[in-house]
C-alpha positions in Angstrom: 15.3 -19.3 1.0 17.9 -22.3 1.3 16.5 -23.9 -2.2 15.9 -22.3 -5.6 12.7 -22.2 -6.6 10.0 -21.8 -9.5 7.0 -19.7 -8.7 3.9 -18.8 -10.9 1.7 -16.0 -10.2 -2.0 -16.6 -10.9 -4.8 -15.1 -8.7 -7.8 -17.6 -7.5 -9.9 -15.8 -9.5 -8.1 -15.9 -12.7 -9.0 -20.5 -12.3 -11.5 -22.0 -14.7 -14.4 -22.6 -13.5 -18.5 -22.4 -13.9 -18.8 -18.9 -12.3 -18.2 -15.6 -12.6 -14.4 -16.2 -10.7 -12.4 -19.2 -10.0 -12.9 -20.4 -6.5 -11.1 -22.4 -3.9 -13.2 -25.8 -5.5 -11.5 -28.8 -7.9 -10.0 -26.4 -10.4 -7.5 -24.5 -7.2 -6.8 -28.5 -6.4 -6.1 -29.1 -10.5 -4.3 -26.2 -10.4 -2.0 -27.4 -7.9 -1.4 -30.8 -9.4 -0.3 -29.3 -12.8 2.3 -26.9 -10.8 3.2 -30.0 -9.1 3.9 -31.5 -12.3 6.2 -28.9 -14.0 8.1 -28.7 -10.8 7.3 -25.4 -9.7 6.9 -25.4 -5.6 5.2 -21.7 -5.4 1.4 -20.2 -6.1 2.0 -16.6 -5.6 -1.7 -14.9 -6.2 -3.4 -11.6 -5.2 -5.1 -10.5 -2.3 -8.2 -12.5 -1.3 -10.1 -9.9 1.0 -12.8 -8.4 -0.6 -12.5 -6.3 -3.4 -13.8 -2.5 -3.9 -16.6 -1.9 -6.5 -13.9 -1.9 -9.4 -13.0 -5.5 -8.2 -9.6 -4.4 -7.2 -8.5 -6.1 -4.4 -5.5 -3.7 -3.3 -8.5 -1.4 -1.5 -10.3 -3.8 -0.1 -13.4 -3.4 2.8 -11.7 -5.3 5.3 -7.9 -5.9 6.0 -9.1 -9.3 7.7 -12.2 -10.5 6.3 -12.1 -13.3 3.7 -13.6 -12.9 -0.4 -16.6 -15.7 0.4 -17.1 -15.2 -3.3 -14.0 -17.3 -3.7 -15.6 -20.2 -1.3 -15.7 -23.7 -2.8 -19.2 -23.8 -4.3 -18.6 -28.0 -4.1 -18.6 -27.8 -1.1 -22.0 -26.6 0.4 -22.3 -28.0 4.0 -22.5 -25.3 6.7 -19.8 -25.0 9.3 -20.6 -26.9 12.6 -21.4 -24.7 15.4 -18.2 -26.4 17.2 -16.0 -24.8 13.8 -17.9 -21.7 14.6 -16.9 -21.1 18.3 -13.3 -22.2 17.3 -12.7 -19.4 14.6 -14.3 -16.6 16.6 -11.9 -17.5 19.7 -9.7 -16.5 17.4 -10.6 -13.7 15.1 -13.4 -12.6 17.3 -11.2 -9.1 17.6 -12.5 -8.4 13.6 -15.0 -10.9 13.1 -18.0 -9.0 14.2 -17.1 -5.8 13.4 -16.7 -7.0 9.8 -19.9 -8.6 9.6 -21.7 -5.4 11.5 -20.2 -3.2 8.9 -21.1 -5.4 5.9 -24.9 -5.7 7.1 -25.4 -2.0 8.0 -23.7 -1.2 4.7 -26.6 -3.8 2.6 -29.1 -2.0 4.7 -27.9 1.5 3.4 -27.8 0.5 -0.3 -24.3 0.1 -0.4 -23.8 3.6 0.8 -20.1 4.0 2.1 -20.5 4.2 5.8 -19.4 8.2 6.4 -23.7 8.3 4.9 -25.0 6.6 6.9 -27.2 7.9 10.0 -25.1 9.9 12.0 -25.1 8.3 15.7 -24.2 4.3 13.3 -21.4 6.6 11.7 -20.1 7.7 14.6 -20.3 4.6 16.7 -22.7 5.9 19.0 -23.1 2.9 21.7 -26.7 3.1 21.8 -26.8 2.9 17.8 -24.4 -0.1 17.8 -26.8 -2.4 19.9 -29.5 -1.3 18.1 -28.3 -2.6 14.9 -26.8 -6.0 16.3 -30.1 -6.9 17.6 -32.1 -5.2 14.4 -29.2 -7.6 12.2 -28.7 -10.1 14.6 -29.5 -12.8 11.7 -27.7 -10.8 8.9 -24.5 -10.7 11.0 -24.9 -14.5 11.5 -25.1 -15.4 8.6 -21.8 -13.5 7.7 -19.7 -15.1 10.5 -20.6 -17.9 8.9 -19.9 -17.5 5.3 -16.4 -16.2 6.9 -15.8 -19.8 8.8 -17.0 -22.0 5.7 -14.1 -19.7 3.5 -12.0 -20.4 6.5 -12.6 -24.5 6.2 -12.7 -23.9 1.9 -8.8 -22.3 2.4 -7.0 -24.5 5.3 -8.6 -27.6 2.5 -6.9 -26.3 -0.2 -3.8 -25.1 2.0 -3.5 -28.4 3.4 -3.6 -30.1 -0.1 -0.7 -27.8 -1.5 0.8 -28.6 1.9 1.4 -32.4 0.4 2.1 -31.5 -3.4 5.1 -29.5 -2.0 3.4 -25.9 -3.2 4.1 -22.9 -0.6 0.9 -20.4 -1.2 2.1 -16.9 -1.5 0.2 -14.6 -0.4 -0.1 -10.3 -1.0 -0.8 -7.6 2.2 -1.7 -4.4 0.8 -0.1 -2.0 2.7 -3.6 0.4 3.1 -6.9 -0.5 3.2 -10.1 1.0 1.6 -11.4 4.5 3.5 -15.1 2.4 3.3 -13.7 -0.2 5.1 -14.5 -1.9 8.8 -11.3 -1.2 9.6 -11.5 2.4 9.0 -14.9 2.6 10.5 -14.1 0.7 13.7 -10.8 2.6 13.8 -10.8 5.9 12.9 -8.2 7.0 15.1 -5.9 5.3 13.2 -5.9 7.0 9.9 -5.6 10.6 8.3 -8.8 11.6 8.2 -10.9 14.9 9.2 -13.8 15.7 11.4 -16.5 14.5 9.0 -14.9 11.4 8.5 -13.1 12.1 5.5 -9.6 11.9 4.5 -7.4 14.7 4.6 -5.2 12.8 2.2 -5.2 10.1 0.1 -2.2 7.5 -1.1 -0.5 6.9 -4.2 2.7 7.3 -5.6 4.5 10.0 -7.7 5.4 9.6 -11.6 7.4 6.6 -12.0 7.6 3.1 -14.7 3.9 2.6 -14.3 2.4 5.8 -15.0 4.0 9.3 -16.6 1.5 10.9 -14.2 1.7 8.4 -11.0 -1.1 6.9 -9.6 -3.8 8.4 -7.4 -4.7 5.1 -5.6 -7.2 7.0 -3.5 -7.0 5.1 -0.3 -6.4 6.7 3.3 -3.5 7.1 4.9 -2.2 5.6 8.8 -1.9 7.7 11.4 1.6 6.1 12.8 1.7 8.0 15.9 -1.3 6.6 16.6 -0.4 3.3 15.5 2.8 3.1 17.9 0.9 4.4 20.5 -1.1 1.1 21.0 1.9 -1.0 20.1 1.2 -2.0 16.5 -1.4 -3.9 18.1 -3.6 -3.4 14.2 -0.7 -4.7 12.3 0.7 -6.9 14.9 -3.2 -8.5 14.6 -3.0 -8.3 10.6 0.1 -9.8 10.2 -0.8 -12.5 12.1 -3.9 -13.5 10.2 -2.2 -13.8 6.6 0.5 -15.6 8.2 -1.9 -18.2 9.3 -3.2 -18.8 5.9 0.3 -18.2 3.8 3.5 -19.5 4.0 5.3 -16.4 2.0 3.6 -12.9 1.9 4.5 -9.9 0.0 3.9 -6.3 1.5 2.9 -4.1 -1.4 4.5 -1.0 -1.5 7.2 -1.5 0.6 8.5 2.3 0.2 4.8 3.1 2.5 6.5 2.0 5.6 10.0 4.2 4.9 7.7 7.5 3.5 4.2 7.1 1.9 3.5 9.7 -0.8 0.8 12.1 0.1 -2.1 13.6 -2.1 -4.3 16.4 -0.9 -8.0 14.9 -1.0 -9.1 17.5 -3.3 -5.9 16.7 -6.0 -7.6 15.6 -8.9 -4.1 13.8 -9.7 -0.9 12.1 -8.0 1.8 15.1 -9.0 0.3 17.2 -5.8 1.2 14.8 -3.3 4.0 15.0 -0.8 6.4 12.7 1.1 5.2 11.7 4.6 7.6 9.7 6.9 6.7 6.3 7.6 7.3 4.0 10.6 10.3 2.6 9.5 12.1 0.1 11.9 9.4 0.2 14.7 6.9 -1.6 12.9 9.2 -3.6 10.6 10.5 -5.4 13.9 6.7 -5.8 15.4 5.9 -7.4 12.0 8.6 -9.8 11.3 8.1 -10.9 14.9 4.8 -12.0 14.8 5.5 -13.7 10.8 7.9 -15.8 12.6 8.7 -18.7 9.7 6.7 -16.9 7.3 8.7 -15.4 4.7 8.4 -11.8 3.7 9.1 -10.2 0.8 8.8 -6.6 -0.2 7.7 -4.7 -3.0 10.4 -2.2 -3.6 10.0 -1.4 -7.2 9.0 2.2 -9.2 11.8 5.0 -8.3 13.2 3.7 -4.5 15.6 5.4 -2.4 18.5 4.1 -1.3 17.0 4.2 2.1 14.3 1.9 1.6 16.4 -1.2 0.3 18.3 -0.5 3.6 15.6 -0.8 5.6 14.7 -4.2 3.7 18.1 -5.5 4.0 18.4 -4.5 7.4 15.1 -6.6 8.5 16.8 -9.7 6.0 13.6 -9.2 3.8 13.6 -10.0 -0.3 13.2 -7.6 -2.4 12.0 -7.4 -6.4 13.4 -7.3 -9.5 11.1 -7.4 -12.9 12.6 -8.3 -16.3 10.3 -5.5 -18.3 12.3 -3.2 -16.8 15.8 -4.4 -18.0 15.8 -3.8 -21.4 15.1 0.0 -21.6 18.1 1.5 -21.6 22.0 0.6 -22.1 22.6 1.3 -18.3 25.1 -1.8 -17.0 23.9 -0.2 -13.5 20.1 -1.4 -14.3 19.4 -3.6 -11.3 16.8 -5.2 -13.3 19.3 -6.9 -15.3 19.7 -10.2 -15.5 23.6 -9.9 -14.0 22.4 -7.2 -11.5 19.9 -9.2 -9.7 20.9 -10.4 -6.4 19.9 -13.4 -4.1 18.0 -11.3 -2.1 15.6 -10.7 -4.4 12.5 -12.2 -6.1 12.4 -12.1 -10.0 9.8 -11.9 -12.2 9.3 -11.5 -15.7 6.3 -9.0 -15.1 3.8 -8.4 -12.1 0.2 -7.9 -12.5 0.5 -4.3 -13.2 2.9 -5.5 -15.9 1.7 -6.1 -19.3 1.4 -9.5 -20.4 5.2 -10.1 -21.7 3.8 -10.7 -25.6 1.9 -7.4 -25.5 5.2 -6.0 -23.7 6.8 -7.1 -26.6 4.1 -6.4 -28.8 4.6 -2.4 -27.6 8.7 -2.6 -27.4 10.7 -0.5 -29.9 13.2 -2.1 -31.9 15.9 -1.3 -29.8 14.2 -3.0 -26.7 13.6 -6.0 -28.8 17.4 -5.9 -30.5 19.0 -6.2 -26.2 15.8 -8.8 -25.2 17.4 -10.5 -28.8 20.6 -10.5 -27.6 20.3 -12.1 -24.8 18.1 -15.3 -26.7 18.9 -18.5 -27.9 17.7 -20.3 -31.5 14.1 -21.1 -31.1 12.9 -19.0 -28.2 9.8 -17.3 -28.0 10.4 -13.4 -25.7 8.5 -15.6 -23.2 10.7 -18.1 -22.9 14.2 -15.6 -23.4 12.7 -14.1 -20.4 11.8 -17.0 -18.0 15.0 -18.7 -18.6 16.8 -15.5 -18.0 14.6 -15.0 -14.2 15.5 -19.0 -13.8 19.3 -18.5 -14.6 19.5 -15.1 -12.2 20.9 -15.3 -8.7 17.1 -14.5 -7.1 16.8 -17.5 -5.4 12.7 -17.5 -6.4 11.6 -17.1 -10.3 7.9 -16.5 -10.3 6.2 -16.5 -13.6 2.7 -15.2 -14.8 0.3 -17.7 -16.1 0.0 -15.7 -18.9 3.6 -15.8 -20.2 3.8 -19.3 -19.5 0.8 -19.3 -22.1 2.4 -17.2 -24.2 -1.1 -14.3 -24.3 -1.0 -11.2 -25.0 -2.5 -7.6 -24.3 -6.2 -9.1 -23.7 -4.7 -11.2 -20.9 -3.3 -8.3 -18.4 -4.9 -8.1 -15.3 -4.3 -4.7 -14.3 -3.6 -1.4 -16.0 -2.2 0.9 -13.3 -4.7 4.7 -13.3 -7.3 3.2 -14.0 -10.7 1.6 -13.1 -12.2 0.1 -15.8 -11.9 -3.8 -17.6 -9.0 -4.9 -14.8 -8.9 -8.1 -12.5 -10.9 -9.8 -14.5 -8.5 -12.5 -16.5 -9.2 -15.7 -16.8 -7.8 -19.2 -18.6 -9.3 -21.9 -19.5 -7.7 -25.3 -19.0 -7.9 -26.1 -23.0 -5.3 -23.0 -23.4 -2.6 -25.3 -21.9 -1.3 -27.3 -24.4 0.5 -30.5 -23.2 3.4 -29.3 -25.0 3.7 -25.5 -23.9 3.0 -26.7 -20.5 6.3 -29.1 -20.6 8.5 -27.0 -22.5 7.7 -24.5 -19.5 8.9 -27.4 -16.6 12.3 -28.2 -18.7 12.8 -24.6 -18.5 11.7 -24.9 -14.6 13.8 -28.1 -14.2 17.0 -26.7 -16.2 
């Protein structure tokens, strides 16, 4: 990044709105104005595939598909059948399989799809054309639910576009095992002769969790993978490049060595290192994201291998505030000092607590270094965005909830577990006029 830049993290469907989520209609475009008007040139959000049945959206059903939930509910005219032809000539490759899987899996009650009928579970040919002509209208209607999100997104991309707000966007690094992709392509992943997977992903005991986190999602076969060239990732990467200008790859550490848990393992301390692609992908990826910039998630307890591999591909890396103010260590690279300009800062992520309920939970020697580092008048919110803005990270992102100043009620996601996550909202009358411009001084200073 040639220019220093302001960022705030707040995930489409954390927007006011009349429904159950914000959506891509006049709030996302009120939304952009107001970031337009403190200055700050970056939307980072969450993944907008669609979620699993705890709303998480880190193991989603499809690595391609599109959240139609999310669709601008203002704007209810069907795509053209012109619009329609156009999109599938270019995502055809997923399209249908997305909406095959989707239909059969309605028809099955929401079953995942290793129960349903054996010759639909194992792609038998015969099966397959028996259920796109039984679901001929079901899949229709899918494809187009998937354009109309399409036409909802390039809208509100275009808009940002001209307020000078980059949308930055987050690629999961796996994908749901009841997923199309996993369905269509089992080949590609770890998984055994029913179907199953032989092992799931996660990550060993680390900041986040004392016992580390079973996530519970398959893993790649990579020797399959670089068999066919990437061609899966090279296919993924290009579709969130078309709708992003920045991504983040979540778990970063996946592609140096993914940590793997026996199926049965009731928790993450079981698991194992596995090897990951490394390079070979890394260079298929950043190929195909051309102009796009990538950054990766390389925080918890990374090798020193891992941030070579970034550096080596000129990738960004991360840096969260939380983590600088639990020890004395000068060698912290969380701190402030430490942080370098190839990195991304942020005062927390949205596994973070909420910085006030951070606080809230801090001992009193955490508070007495945060203290130290504060001026006359600051809130810990505002000690802690100036101190991202003042780093050397050439991008600050903040969370819409320290810029409001909430606490424990507002964090989006707890890390372990399944329950009362992703669900955060604000409403436009918790932004006072003057929180909202003492946050773009702090963005302009």
């Amino acid at each position: 990044m040639a220019d220093r830049r302001t960022g705030v993290l707040c995930h489409i469907t954390s927007l006011p709105g009349e429904g159950t989520v914000g959506t891509l209609g006049p709030d996302a475009f009120t939304f952009v104005d107001l970031l337009e008007q403190a200055g700050v040139t970056v939307w980072q959000m969450l993944p907008v595939t669609p979620p699993d049945e705890h709303s998480s959206p880190y193991a989603s059903t499809s690595a391609f598909a599109g959240w139609t939930a999310l669709c601008d509910p203002s704007l209810s005219v069907a795509p053209d059948d012109q619009m329609i032809a156009t999109w599938l000539s270019q995502n055809s490759h997923w399209a249908w399989d997305w909406a095959l899987y989707d239909a059969l899996k309605a028809e099955n009650d929401g079953a995942s799809w290793t129960k349903w009928p054996e010759p639909i579970r194992h792609r038998q040919v015969e099966a397959l054309q028996a259920a796109g002509t039984r679901l001929a209208e079901q899949i229709r209607e899918r494809i187009v639910e998937q354009v109309r999100f399409h036409r909802d997104w390039m809208i509100l991309r275009h808009y940002a576009a001209e307020k000078g707000v980059r949308l930055f966007g987050d690629l999961p690094i796996f994908v749901a095992h009841d997923s199309a992709d996993v369905w269509t392509r089992p080949h590609l992943f770890q998984l055994d002769e029913d179907g199953q997977p032989s092992v799931v992903a996660g990550v060993p005991p680390d900041y986040f969790s004392e016992n580390g986190q079973r996530w519970g999602t398959v893993l790649y076969d990579w020797d399959a993978h670089k068999a066919e060239d990437w061609t899966w990732w090279r296919l993924r990467t290009a579709r969130i490049c078309e709708m992003f200008d920045m991504v983040r790859i979540d778990h970063f550490r996946g592609f140096e060595s993914a940590w793997a848990i026996p199926a049965s393992a009731s928790t993450a301390k079981e698991g194992e290192w596995q090897d990951g692609p490394g390079a070979d992908l890394l260079f298929a990826l950043t190929e195909v994201a051309g102009p796009v910039e990538i950054i990766a998630e390389d925080l918890g307890i990374i090798p020193e291998s891992v941030i070579e591999l970034r550096r080596c591909h000129g990738l960004l890396g991360m840096a969260v505030l939380h983590f600088a103010f639990d020890d004395e260590n000068p060698d912290n690279p969380h701190r402030p000092e430490n942080i370098g300009s190839d990195q991304i800062v942020y005062t927390g992520t949205h596994d973070n607590d909420t910085t006030m309920g951070w606080w809230q939970d801090s001992s009193s020697e955490r508070k007495q270094r945060v203290n130290s580092e504060g001026l006359s008048g600051e809130s810990p919110c505002d000690t802690l965005i100036r101190l991202a803005a003042q780093s050397s990270a050439p991008l600050a992102v903040i969370p819409m909830q320290d810029i409001l100043e909430l606490g424990k009620l507002a964090r989006m996601n707890t890390p372990g577990t399944t329950g009362g996550n992703w669900s955060w909202r604000f409403d436009w009358s918790d932004i006072s006029v003057q929180r909202w411009e003492r946050f773009a001084q702090l963005v302009k200073r």
